[in-house]
C-alpha positions in Angstrom: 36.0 8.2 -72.7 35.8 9.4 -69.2 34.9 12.9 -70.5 31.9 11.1 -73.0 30.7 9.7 -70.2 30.8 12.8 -68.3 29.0 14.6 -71.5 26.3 12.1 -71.5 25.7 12.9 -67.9 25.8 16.7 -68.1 23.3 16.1 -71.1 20.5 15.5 -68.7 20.8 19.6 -67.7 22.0 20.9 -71.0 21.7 18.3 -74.3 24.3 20.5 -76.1 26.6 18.4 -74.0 25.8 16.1 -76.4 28.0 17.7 -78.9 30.7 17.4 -76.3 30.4 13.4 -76.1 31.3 13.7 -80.1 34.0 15.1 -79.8 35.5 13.0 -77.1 35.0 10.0 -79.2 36.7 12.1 -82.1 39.4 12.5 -79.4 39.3 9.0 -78.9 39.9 7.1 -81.6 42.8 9.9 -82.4 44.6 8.4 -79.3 43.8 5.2 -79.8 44.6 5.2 -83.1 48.1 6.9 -82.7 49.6 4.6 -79.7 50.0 1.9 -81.9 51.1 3.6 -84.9 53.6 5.5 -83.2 55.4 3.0 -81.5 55.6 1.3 -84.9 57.2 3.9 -86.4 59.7 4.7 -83.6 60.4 0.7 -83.6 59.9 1.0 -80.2 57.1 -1.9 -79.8 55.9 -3.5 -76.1 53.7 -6.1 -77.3 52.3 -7.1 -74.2 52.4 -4.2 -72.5 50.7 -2.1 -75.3 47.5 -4.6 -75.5 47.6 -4.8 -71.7 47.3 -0.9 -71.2 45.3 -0.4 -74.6 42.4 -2.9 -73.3 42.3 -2.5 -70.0 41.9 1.6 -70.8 39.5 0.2 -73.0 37.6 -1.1 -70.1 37.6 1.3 -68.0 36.5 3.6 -70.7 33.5 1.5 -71.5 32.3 1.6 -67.9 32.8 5.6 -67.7 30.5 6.0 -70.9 27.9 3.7 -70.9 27.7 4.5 -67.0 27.4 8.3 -67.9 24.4 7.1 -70.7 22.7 5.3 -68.4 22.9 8.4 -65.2 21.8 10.9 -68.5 18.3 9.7 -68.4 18.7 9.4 -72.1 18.8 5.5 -71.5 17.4 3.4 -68.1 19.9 2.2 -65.8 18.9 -1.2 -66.0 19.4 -1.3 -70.0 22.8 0.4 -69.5 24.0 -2.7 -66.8 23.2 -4.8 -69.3 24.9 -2.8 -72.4 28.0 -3.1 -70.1 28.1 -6.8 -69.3 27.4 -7.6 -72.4 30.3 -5.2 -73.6 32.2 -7.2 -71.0 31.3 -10.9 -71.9 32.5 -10.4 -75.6 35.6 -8.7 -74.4 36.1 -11.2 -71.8 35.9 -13.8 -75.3 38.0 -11.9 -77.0 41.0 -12.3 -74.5 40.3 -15.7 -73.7 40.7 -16.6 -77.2 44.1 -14.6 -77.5 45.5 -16.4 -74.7 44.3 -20.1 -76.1 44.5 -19.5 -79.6 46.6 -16.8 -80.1 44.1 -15.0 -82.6 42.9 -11.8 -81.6 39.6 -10.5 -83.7 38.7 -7.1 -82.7 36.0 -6.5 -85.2 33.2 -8.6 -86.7 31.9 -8.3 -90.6 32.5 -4.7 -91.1 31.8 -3.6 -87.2 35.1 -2.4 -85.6 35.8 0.1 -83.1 35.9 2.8 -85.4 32.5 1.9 -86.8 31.3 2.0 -83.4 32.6 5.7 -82.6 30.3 6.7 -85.7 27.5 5.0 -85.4 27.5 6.5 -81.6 28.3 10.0 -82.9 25.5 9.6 -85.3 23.1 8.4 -82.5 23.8 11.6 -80.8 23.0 14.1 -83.4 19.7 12.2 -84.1 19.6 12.2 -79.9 19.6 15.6 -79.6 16.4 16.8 -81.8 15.0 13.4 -81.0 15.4 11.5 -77.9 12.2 9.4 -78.3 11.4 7.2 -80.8 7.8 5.5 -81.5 7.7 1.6 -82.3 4.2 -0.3 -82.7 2.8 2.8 -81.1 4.6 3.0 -77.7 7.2 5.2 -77.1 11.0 4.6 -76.0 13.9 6.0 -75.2 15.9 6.1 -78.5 19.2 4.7 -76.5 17.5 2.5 -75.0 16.4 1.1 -78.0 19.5 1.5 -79.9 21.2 -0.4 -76.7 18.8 -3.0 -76.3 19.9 -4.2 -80.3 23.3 -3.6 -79.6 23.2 -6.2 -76.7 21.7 -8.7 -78.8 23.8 -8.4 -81.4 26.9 -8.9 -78.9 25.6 -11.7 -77.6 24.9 -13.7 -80.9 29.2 -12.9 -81.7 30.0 -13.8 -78.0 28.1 -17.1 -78.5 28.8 -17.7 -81.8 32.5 -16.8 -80.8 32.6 -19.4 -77.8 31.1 -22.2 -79.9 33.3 -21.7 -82.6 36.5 -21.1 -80.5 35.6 -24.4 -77.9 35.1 -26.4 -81.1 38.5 -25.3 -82.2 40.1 -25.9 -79.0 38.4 -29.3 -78.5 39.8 -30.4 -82.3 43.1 -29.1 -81.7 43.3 -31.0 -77.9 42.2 -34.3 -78.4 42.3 -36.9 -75.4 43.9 -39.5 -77.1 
């Protein structure tokens, strides 16, 4: 993810570079994919450690690429924070929700990681012979756009997330 995001950035000289973020996120999900999966098959599982390492990387990785987006010029700065805390108010969710309720939900209707890696890899051919996009007759930046849907969508599951999983939590802890 560090070399997406370092793709995105070098696709403000040269938007072939573009072509490299693909196939970093190809890369990607190959090694995120296999950790798990091999350690299964070798028996050799560290449950703890192996979501530990897996989503803090996962951090980390989110911040290298959305930060390289938003220094491409491809998306504004400002729309890239927000992509990011966004990003890191449903994860933050996510592993409050393991530690309380034990139940850990990675994807949401059909949207999963993997989804995400090709509907970005999509973006980015469409990116490349068309960065701008016209809506009611004003033009935007097509990431910024594409962002700017993609925060609101993660919002509305962090919130609907947090109300379901407080309600939950209040039901199961009951002051008697």
């Amino acid at each position: 993810m560090i070399a997406a995001g370092v793709g995105f950035y070098l696709a403000k000289y040269d938007a072939r570079s573009l072509f490299v973020v693909i196939v970093c996120l190809a890369i990607n999900w190959f090694g995120d994919s296999l950790d798990g999966t091999l350690a299964r098959y070798r028996q050799q599982q560290r449950p703890r450690y192996g979501f530990y390492v897996d989503h803090i990387v996962d951090a980390f990785g989110a911040l290298f690429l959305i930060s390289g987006m938003g220094l491409s010029g491809y998306m504004t700065g400002t729309i890239a924070m927000a992509l990011l805390i966004a990003y890191f108010l449903l994860s933050i969710e996510i592993y409050l929700a393991t530690y309380t309720i034990g139940v850990f939900k990675l994807s949401y209707g059909w949207w999963g990681p993997t989804e995400l890696r090709v509907m970005l890899a999509i973006g980015n051919l469409v990116l490349f012979f068309r960065p701008r996009v016209t809506i009611a007759g004003n033009r935007y930046l097509l990431c910024d756009v594409g962002a700017v849907v993609a925060i609101v969508g993660i919002l509305i599951i962090t919130i609907i997330s947090a109300i379901r999983n407080t309600a939950r939590l209040y039901d199961e802890e009951r002051i008697q």
